[in-house]
N, C-alpha and C positions, 0 to 999 in steps of 0.2 A: 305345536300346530305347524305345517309346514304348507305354504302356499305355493303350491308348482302348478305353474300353465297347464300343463297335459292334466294332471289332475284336475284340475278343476273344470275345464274342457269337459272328458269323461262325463264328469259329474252333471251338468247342464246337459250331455249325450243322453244320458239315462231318465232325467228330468223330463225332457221332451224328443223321444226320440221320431215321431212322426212330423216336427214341425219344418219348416223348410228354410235351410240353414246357408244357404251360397246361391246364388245364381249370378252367372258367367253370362256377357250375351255381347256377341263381335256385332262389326258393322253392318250396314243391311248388303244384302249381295254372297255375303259368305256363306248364310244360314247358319252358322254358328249359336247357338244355343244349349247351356247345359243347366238344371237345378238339383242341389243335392239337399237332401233332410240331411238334419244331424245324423241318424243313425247312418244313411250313407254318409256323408264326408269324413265321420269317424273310422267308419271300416275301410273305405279310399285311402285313408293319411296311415293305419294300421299298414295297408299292402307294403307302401313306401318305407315307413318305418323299420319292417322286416326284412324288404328288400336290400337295405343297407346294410341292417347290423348281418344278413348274410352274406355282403360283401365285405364283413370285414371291419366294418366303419364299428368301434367302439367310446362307449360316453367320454365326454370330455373333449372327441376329436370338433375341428371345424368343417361344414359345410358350404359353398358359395352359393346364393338365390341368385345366378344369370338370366331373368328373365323380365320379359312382360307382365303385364298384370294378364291373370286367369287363374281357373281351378287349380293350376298347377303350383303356384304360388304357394297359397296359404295350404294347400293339401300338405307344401313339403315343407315350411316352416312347422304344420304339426306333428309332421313326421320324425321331423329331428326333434322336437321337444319330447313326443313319446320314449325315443328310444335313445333320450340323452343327448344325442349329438349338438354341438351347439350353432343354428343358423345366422348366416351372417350373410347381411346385403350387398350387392354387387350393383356397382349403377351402371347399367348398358350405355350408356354414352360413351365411354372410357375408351379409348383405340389399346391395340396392342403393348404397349411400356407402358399406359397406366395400368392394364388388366394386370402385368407381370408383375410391378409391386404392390397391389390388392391381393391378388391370389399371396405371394410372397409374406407381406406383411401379416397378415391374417394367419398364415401357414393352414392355407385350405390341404385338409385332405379328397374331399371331393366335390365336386361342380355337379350340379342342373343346370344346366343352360338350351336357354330357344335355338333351333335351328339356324335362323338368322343369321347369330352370330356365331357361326361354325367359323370361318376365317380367322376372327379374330382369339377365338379360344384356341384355336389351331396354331395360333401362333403364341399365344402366352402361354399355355398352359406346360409345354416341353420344359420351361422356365425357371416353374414354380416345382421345386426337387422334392416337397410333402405331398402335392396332388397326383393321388393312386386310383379314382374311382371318376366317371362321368357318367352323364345319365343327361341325355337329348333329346330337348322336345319336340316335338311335330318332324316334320320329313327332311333332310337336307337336300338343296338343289339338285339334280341331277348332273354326274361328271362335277359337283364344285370338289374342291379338298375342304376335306374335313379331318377332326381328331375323330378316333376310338372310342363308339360311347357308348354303352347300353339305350337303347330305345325308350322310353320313360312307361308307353305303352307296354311294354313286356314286361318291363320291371313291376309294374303294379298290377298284371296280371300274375305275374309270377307269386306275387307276396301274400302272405299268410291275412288273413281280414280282420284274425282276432287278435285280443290284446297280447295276452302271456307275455309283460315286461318286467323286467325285471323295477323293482321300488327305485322310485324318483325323490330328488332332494330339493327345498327351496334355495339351496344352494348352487344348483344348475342354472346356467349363465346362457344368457342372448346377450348376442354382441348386434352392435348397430354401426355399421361403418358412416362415420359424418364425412364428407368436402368443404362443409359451411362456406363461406366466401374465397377464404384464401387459404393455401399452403395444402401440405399433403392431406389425405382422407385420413382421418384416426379411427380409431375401432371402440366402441365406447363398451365398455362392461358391464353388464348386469348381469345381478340376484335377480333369478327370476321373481323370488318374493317381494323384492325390491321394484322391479316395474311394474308387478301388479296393484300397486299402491304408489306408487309417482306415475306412472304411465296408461295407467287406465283405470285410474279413479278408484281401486278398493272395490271393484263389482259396482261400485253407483257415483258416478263421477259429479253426479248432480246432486245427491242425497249422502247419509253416513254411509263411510265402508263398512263391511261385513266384516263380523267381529272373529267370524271361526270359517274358515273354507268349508265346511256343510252349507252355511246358511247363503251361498251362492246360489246353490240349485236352488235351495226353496223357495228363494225370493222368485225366480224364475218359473219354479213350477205352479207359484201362485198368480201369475200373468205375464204381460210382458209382449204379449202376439198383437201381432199388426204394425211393427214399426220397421221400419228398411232403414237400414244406414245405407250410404253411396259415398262409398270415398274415392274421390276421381282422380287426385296425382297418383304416379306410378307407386304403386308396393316397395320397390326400391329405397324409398324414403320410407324413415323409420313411422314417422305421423301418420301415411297413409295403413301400413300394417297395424298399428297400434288403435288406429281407428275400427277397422278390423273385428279386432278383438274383443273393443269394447260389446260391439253386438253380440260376439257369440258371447260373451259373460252375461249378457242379459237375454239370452236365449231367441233372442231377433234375429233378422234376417238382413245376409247385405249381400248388395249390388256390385260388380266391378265390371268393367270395360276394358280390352283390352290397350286404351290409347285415349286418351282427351284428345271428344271430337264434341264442339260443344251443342251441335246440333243434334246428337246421338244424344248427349246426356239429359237434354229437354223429351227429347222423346221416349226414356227411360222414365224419369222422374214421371209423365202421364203416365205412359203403362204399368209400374209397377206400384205406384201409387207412395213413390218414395217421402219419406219424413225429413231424412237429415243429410243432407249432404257435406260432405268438409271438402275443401279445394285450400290454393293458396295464393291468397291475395288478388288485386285487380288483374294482374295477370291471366287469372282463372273464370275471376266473374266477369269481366269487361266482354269475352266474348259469348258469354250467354246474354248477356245484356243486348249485344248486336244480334243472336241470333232469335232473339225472342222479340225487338224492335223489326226483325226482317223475315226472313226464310219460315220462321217457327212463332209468328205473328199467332196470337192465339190461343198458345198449349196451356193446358191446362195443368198448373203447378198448385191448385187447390189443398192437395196434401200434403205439400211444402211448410214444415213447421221451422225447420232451421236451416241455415248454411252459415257454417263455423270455416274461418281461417286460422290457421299456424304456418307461423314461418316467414310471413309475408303480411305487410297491412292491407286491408279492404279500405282505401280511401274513406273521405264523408260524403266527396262527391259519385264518386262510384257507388257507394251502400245507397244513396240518396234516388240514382237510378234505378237501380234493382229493385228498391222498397214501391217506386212508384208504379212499376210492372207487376210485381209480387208482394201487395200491401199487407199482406197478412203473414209473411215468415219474418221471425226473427234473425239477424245479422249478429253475428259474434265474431267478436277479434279476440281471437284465445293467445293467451301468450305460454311458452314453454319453448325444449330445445331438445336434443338426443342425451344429451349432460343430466337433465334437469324431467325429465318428462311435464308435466303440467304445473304450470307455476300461478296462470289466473287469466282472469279474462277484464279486458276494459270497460272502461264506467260507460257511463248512459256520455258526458260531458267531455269525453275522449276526442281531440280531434283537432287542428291545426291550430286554433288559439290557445287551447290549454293545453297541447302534448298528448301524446299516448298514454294514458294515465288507466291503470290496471287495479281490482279487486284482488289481492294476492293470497295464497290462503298461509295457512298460521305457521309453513314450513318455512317462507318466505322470507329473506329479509335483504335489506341493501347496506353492505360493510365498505369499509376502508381495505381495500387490496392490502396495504403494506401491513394493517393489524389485527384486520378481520374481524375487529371490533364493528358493533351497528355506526352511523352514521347521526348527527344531530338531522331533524326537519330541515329542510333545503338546502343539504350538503350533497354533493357528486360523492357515488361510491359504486360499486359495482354490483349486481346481482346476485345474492348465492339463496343457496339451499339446503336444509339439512334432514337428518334424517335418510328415508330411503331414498340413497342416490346412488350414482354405480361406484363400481372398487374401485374405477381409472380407466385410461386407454391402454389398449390392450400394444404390447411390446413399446413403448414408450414410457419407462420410466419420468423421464425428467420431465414432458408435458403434464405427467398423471401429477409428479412434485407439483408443478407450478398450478393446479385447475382445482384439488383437492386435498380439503384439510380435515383439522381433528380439534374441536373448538368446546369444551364443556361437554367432555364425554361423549360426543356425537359425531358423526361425521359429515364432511360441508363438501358442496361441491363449488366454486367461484364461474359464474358465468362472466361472458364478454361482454355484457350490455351493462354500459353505463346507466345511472339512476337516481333520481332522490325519493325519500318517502316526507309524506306531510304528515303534522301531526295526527291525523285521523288514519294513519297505517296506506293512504293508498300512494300506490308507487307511480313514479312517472320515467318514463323509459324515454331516455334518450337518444341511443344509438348504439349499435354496437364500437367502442374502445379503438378496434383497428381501421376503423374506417370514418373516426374522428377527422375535421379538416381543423387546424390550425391557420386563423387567418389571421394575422396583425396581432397574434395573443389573443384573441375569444375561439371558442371551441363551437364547430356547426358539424350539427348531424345530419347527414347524408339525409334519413329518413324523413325529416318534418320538413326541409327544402322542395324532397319529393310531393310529399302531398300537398304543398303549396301548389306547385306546378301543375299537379293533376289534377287541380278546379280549375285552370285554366278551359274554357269551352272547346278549344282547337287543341289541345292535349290529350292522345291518349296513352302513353306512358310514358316512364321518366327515369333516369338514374342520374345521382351527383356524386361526383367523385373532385378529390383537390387536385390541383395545377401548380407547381413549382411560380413562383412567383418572387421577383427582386426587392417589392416593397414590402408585401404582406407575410413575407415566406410562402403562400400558398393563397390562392382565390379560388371560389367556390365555381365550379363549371357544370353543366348539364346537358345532359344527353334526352333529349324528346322525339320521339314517335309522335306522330300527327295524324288525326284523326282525318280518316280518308273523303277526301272532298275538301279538306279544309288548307285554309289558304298560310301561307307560312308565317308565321310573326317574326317580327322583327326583335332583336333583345332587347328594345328598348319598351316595348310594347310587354316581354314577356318581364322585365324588371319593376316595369306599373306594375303589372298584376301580381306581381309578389309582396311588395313596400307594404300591399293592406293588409297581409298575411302575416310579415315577418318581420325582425329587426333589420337597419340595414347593411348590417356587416355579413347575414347569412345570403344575400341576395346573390345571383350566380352574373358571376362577370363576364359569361361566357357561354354561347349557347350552339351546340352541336343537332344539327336535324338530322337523325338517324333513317333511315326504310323503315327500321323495324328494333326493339331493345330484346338484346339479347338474358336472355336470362334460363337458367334449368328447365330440365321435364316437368321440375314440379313448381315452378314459377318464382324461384328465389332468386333475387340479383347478382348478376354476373359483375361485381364493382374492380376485377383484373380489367374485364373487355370496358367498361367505361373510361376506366384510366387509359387505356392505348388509344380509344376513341378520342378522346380530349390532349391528350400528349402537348406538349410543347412542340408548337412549330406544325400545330394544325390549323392557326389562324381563329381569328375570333368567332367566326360563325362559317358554318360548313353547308 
């Protein structure tokens, strides 16, 4: 039995080809608006698909996704999966030297990229000695320089609607480029068959996976209509595509935007009558919370059943807000990674006195790094995963040695995040490993310091990162955003407010008022920018 994306895709195509499978919708003022049935987005991503392999592009090669979220996105990651090609994410934040060892690293043979950043591809892309093919979105400036690119518009008028591909393997590979906190981006590998069962639940992320790729569609073509996914971070991130997916494998309908604008995504959520939304962490929800306390006082989020985070925690004081504007949607802190696709989701009891504490499913488990052996109840070990997980990072050998093993026949993947499991199997997540502080010999994780601080009332974000220190080797410092109107605390005001929270060796010796916490498109912490924020010989309080 072979489980491939495009295949399976198809299959739910033909399941329900009248039902309404994407809708695209810009800010107001553009008039931007587009919806596709499955049966068009199928024959839309078919154009693209042909368009390629008539340019040359054959299976196995890489693609780069340079873009925004829109139709064009997931049209073209189907595209590459129909006709082999394997897509891989590009994150537009990037300036020119990081573009040229992404393009490089990856060994893109061809690029989609938004018109936008004509410049900057204009400038990597001469660079990058495999990239032979471009294909550019929307219009470029008039008089800017730009590269040589096929129009994306012509190319999909150009291309054939129908299938005629050649036979696909569950062995065909999506790469997912990660940045995670620190160091260069890696390129993470997958079997396609393999993410479709870590990465998007087996067709029921909620329920059993499906036992035979047939029984996708059927499940599908026995209901399944009236539910909207809305995954608001950029496509870029592998979660928000993978989100995605989930719907079209349940023959649902989803939403995208081309930018998180949270006043947009409230007014989306009423008019389309959205179910599930994913974002990531307070970073995401803290400003619907403001936009729905002010501007969008009112909207009706009635058909709001979920909003799930990864990558990033939803506070308890943050969820606490939200629940009380939106008393009837459920709150999920999902945990998983690009390594790992979905690993579980946190308890009902999850939360600054007991820890992030997770429901993990049976792939799951927390080993000894140096043996990979499990760990005894309330021993530190690190995260891993077995079963379907990817081959490795793509052109790094010695990361791929160091992240994934081979343990009773199976194969493991070793995540970064520190962990113990209790005797009743559930896991409590400590932190990720590289962004442990060492103070005086006890170990404080950046993340529960965090949520300590973000129940502070004059709090609205937070990052902690360690400070070189004479006594302790390192003391814990914090970086706070302040909630507008509110008056600055002093750290000793902000060191009360912590003692009821935490032990007192995690409490931050040091406190940084920032404008604003920097962190990604998709709301994950920037813990490099907190470190130069906090640096030595920034003084005790800024």
């Amino acid at each position: 039995m072979e489980y491939n994306l495009a295949d399976l895709f198809e299959s739910v195509v033909d399941a329900v080809p009248d039902r309404e499978a994407l809708v695209y919708l810009d800010h107001p003022g553009t008039g931007a608006e587009r919806r596709l049935t499955y049966a068009e987005l199928d024959g839309a991503a078919n154009r693209i698909a042909h368009h390629l392999i008539d340019a040359g592009l054959t299976p196995g090669e890489h693609l780069g996704l340079h873009l925004y979220n829109g139709i064009e996105y997931l049209q073209t990651v189907l595209a590459c999966l129909k006709a082999r090609i394997v897509p891989v994410n590009v994150n537009y934040r990037y300036v020119a030297d990081e573009l040229v060892y992404l393009y490089r690293d990856a060994d893109l043979a061809a690029l989609v990229f938004d018109a936008e950043f004509d410049e900057r591809v204009a400038a990597a892309a001469p660079k990058a000695q495999k990239l032979r093919h471009l294909v550019r979105v929307g219009t470029p400036a008039a008089g800017a320089p730009g590269p040589d690119a096929v129009a994306f518009a012509d190319a999909e008028a150009a291309g054939d609607p129908g299938r005629a591909f050649a036979p696909r393997s569950a062995d065909d590979q999506f790469i997912i480029y990660t940045g995670g906190t620190t160091g260069l981006p890696k390129g993470v590998m997958w079997r396609q068959e393999d993410l479709f069962f870590s990465g998007l639940g087996g067709g029921a992320p909620t329920g059993d996976p499906v036992k035979t790729p047939q029984e996708l569609a059927e499940r599908v073509a026995s209901g399944g209509d009236g539910i909207t996914f809305f995954p608001t971070p950029p496509l870029m991130h592998g979660t928000s595509t993978l989100t995605a997916f989930i719907g079209f494998n349940f023959g649902q309908r989803v939403v995208v935007h081309r930018k998180f604008v949270p006043e947009e995504v409230l007014r989306t959520i009423e008019r389309e009558k959205v179910t599930s939304v994913s974002l990531v962490g307070d970073a995401m929800l803290r400003p619907l919370i403001d936009a729905l306390r002010g501007p969008l006082k009112g909207t009706d989020c009635s058909s709001l059943f979920s909003v799930s985070s990864s990558g990033a925690i939803m506070s308890d004081s943050v969820r606490a807000e939200f629940q009380s504007l939106v008393p009837t949607v459920m709150l999920l802190n999902n945990f998983g990674s690009s390594e790992s696709g979905f690993n579980g989701t946190a308890t009902a009891d999850s939360g600054p006195e007991n820890g992030f504490r997770i429901q993990v499913n049976s792939r799951t488990a927390v080993v000894d790094p140096a043996t990979y052996e499990p760990v005894a109840p309330g021993e530190p070990g690190r995260i891993a995963q077995r079963g379907h997980v990817p081959l490795g990072y793509y052109n790094d050998p010695r990361k791929t040695a160091e992240t994934f093993f081979r343990r009773g026949g199976e194969r493991w993947v070793l995540l970064g995040d520190m962990a113990t499991v209790d005797a009743d199997g559930i896991v409590t997540v400590l932190g990720r490993g590289s962004q442990c502080i060492n103070t005086g010999g006890e170990k404080v994780y950046p993340e529960e310091v965090e949520q300590a601080l973000k129940s502070h009332p004059d709090v609205y974000d937070a990052l902690v990162a360690g400070v070189p220190d004479e006594r302790w080797g390192n003391h814990v410092a914090a970086v706070v955003q302040l909630r507008e109107g509110a008056s600055e605390p002093s750290l000793d005001e902000v060191q009360a407010h912590c003692r009821t929270r935490l032990a007192g060796y995690k409490i931050p010796r040091q406190l940084v008022i920032a404008p604003r916490i920097q962190r990604s498109p998709s709301g994950k912490a920037d813990y490099r920018w907190a470190r130069s924020i906090v640096a030595p010989g920034r003084g005790p309080q800024v």
